[in-house]
Gaussian input, Z-matrix of N, CA and C with variables (Angstrom, degrees):
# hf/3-21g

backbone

0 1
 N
 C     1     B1
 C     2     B2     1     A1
 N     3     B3     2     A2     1     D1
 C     4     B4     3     A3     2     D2
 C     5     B5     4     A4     3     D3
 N     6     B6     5     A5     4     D4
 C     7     B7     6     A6     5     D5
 C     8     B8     7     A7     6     D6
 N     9     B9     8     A8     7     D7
 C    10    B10     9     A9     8     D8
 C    11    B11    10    A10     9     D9
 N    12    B12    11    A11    10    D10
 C    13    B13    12    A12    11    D11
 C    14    B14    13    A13    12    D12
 N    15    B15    14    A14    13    D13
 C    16    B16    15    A15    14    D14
 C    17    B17    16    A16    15    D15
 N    18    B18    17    A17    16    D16
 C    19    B19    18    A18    17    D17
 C    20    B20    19    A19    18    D18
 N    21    B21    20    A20    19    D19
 C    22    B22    21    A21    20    D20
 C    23    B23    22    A22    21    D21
 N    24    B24    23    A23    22    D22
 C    25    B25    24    A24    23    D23
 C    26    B26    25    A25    24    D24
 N    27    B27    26    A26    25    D25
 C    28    B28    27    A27    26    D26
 C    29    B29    28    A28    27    D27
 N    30    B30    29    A29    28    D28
 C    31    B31    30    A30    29    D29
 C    32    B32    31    A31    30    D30
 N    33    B33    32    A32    31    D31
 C    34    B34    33    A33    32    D32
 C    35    B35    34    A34    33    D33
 N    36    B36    35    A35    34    D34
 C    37    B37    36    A36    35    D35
 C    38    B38    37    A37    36    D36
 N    39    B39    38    A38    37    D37
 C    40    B40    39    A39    38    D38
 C    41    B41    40    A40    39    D39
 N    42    B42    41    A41    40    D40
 C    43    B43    42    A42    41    D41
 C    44    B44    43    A43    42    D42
 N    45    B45    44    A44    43    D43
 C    46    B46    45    A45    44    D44
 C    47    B47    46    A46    45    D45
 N    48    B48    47    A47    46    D46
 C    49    B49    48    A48    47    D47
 C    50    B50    49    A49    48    D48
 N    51    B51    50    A50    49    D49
 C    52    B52    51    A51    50    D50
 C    53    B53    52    A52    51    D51
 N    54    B54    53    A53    52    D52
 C    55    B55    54    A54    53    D53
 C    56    B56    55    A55    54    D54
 N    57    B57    56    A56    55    D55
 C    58    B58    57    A57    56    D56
 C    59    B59    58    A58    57    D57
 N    60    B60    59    A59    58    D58
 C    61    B61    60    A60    59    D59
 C    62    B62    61    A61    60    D60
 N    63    B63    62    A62    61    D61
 C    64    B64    63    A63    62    D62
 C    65    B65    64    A64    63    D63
 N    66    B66    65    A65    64    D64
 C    67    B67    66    A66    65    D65
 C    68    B68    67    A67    66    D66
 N    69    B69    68    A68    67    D67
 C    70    B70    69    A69    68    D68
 C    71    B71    70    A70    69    D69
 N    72    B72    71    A71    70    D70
 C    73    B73    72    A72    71    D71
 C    74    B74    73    A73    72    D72
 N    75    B75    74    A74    73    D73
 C    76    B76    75    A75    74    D74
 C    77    B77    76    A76    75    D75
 N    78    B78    77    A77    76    D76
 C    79    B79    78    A78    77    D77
 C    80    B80    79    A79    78    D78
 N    81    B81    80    A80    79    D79
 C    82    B82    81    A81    80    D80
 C    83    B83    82    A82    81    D81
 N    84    B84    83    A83    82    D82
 C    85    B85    84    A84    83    D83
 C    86    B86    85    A85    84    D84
 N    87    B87    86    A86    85    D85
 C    88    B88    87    A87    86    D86
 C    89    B89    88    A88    87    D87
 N    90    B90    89    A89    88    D88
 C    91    B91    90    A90    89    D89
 C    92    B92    91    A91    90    D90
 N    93    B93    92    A92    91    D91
 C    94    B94    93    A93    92    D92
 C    95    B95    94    A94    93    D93
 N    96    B96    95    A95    94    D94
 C    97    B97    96    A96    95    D95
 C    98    B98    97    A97    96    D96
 N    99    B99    98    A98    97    D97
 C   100   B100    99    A99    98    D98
 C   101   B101   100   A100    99    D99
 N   102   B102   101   A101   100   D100
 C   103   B103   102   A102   101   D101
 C   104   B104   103   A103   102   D102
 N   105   B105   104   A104   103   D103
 C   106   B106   105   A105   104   D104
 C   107   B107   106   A106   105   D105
 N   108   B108   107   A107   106   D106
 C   109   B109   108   A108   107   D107
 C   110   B110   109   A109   108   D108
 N   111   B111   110   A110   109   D109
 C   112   B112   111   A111   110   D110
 C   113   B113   112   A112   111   D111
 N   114   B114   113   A113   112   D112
 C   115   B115   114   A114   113   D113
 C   116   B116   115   A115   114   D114
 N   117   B117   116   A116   115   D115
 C   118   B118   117   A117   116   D116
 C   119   B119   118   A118   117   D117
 N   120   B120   119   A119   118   D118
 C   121   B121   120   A120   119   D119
 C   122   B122   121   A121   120   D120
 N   123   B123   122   A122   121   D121
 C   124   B124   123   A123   122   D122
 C   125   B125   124   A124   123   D123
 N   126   B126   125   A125   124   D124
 C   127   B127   126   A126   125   D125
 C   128   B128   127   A127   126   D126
 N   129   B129   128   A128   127   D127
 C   130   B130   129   A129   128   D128
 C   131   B131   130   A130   129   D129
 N   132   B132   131   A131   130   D130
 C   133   B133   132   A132   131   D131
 C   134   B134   133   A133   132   D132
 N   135   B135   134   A134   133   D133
 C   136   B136   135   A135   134   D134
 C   137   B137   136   A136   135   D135
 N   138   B138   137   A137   136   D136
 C   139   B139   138   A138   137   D137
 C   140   B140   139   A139   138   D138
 N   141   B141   140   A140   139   D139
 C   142   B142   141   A141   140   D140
 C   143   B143   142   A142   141   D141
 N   144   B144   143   A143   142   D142
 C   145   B145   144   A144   143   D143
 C   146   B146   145   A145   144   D144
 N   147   B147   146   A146   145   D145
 C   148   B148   147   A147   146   D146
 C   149   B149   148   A148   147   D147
 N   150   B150   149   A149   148   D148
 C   151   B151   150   A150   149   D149
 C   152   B152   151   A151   150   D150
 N   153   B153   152   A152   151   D151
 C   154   B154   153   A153   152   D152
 C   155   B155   154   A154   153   D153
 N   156   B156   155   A155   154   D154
 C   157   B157   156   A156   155   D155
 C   158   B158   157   A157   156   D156
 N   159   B159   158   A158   157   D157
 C   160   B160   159   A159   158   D158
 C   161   B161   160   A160   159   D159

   B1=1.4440
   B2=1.5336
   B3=1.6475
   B4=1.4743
   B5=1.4244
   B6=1.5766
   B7=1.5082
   B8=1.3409
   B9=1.6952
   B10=1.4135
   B11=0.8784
   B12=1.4368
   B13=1.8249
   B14=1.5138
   B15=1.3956
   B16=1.4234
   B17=1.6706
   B18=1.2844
   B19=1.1082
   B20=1.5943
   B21=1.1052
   B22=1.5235
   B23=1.7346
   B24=1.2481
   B25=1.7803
   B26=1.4003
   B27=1.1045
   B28=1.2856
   B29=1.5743
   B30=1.5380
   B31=1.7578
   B32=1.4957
   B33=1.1387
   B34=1.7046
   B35=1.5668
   B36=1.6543
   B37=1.3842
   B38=1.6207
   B39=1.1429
   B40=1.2992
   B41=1.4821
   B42=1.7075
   B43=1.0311
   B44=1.1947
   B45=1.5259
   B46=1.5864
   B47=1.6680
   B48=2.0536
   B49=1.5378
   B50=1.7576
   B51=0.7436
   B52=1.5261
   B53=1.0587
   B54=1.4585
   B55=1.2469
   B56=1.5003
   B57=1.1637
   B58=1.9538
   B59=1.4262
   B60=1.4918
   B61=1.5894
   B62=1.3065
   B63=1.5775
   B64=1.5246
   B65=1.6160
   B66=1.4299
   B67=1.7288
   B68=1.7437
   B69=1.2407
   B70=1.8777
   B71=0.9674
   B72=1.3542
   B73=1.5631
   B74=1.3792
   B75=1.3584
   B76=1.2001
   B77=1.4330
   B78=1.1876
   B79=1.7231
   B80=1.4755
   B81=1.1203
   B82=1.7380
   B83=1.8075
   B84=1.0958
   B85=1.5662
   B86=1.5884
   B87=1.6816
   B88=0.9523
   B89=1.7387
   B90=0.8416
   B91=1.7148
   B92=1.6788
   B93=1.4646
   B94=1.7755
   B95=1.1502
   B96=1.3964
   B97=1.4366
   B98=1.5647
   B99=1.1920
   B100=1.0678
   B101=1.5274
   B102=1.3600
   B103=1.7618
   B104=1.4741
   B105=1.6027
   B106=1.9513
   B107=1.1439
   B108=1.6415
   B109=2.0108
   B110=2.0313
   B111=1.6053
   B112=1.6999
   B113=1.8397
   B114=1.2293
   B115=1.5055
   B116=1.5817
   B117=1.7564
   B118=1.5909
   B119=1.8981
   B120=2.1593
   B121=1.4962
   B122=1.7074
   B123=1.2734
   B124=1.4781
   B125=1.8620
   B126=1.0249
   B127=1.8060
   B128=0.9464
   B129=1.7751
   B130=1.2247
   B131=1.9303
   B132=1.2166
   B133=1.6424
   B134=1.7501
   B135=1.7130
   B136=1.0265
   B137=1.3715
   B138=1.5514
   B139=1.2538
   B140=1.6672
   B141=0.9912
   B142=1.6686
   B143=1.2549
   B144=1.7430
   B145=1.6685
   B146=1.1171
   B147=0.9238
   B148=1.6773
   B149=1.8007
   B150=1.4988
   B151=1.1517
   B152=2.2357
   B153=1.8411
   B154=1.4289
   B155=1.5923
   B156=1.1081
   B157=0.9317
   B158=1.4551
   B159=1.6473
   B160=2.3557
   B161=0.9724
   A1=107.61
   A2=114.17
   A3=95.55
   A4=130.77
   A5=116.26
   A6=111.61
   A7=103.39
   A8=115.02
   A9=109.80
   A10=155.60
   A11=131.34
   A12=112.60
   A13=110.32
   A14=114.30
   A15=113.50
   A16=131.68
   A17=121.32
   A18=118.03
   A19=105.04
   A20=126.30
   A21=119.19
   A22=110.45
   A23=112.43
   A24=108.79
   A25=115.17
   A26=142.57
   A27=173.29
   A28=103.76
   A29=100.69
   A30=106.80
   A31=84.47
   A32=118.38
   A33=125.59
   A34=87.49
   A35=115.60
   A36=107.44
   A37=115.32
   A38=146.84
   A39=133.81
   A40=119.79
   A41=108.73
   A42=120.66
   A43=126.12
   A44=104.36
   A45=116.60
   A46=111.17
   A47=104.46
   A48=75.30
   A49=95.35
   A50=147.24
   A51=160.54
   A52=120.81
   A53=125.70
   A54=135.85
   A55=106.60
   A56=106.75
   A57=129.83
   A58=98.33
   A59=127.44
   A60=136.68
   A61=104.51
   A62=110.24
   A63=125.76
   A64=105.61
   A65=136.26
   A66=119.66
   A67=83.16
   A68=95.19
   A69=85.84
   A70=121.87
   A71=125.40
   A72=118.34
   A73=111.25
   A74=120.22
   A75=144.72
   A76=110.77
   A77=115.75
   A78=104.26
   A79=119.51
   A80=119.83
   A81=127.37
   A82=103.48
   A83=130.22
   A84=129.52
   A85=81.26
   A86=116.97
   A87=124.92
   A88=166.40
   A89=133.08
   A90=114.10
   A91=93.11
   A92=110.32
   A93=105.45
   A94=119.60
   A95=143.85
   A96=134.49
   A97=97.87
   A98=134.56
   A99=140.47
   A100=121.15
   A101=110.50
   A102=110.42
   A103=95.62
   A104=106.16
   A105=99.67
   A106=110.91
   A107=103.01
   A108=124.71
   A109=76.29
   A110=89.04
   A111=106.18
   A112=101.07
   A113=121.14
   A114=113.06
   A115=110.83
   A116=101.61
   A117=102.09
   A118=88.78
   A119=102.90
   A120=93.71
   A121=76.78
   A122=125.61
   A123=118.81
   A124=103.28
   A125=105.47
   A126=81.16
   A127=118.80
   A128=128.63
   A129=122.23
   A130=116.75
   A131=92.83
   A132=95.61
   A133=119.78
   A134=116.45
   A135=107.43
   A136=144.39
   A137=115.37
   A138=118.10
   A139=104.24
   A140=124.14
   A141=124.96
   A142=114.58
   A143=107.98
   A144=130.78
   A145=94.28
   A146=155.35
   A147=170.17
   A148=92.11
   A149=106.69
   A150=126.10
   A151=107.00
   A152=92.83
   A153=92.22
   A154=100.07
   A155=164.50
   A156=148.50
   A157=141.16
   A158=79.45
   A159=108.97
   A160=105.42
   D1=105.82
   D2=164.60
   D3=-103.20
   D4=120.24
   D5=-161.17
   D6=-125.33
   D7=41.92
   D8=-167.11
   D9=117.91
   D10=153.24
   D11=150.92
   D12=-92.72
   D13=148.98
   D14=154.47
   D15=-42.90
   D16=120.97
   D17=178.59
   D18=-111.33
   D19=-37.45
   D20=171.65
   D21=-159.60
   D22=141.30
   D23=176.46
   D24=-129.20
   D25=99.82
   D26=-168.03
   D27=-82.76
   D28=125.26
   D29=-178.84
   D30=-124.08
   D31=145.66
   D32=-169.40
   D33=-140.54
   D34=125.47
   D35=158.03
   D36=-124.38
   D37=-144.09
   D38=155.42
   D39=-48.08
   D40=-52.44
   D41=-156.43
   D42=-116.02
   D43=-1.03
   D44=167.49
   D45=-165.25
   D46=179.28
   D47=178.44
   D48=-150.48
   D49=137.92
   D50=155.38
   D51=-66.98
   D52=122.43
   D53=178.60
   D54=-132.26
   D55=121.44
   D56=178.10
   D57=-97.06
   D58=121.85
   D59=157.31
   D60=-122.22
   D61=137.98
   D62=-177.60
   D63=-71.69
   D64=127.29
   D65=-169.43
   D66=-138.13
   D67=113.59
   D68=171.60
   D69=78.60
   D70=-125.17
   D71=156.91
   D72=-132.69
   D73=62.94
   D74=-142.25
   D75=-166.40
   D76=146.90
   D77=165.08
   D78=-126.59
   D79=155.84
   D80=-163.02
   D81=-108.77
   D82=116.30
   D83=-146.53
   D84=-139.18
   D85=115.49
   D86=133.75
   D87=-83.77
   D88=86.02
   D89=-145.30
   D90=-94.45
   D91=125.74
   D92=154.20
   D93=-152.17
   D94=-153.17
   D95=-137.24
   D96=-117.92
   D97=143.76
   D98=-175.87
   D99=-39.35
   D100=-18.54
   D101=-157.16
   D102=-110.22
   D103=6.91
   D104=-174.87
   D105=-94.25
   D106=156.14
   D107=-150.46
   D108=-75.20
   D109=105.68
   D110=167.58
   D111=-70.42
   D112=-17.92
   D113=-166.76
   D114=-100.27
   D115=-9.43
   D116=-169.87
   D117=-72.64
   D118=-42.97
   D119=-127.52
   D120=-78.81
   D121=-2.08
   D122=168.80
   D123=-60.41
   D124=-53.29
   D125=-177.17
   D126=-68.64
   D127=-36.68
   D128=-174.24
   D129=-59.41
   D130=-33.65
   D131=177.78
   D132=-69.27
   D133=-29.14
   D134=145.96
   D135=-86.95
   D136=7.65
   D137=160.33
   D138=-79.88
   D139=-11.16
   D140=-171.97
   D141=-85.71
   D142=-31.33
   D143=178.09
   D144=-74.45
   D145=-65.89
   D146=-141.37
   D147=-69.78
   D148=-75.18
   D149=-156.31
   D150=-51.47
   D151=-43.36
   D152=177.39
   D153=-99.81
   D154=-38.01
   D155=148.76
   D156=7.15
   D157=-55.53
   D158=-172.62
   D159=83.39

């Protein structure tokens, strides 16, 4: 099945939520609280890909 590269994977539970992004050859792993702006730390993590990437 080819569906890609990973661009971001999101664990959502009641009370919080984790997001893994591939940066380099490395990955960028966030953990925070359920009620946080999921769309900010989405840009900020691709301004971070961008930034180490080139």
């Amino acid at each position: 099945m080819d569906i890609g590269n990973l661009d971001q994977l999101i664990l959502e539970t009641p009370t919080n939520k984790f997001i893994i992004a591939p940066c380099g050859d490395l990955y960028l792993c966030i953990f925070t609280r359920a009620d946080a702006q999921l769309g900010l730390i989405r840009v900020v993590l691709k301004s971070i890909q961008k930034e180490i990437d080139g």
